[in-house]
C-alpha positions, 0 to 999 in steps of 0.5 A: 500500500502506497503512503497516500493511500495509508493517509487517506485511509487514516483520514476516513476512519478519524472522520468515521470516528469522528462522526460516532462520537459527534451523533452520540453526544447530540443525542446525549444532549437531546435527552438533558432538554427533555422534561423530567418525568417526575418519576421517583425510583429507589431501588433496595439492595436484594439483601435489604429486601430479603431481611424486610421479607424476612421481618414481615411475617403473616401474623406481623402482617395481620396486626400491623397498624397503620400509621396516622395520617399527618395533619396539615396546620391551621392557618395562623 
């Protein structure tokens, strides 16, 4: 392969790369405009919630009591 050659080739695959990463980033900064869902996600770590399954047995289940609801305050 002759030197002209190699450097074209080198050339088509910075470009190629280059268009990669530029259609990748343009996506990426799609994505940050978009609106927040609102959507609220925990997640618990498998053993944390084997203990908690572990902890809630049917008759702690059955006698459980609810807590109370909170109360807003009067207005002042």
């Amino acid at each position: 392969m002759n030197k002209r050659r190699i450097v074209l080739l080198a050339g088509a695959v910075a470009a190629a790369g280059a268009a990669v990463v530029g259609f990748a980033t343009a996506g990426q900064a799609d994505r940050e405009r978009e609106e927040p869902s609102g959507a609220v996600v925990h997640e618990v770590p498998a053993e944390e919630a084997q203990d908690a399954a572990e902890y809630w047995t049917e008759k702690r289940m059955r006698e459980a009591q609810p807590m109370p609801m909170p109360e807003a305050p009067e207005n002042p």
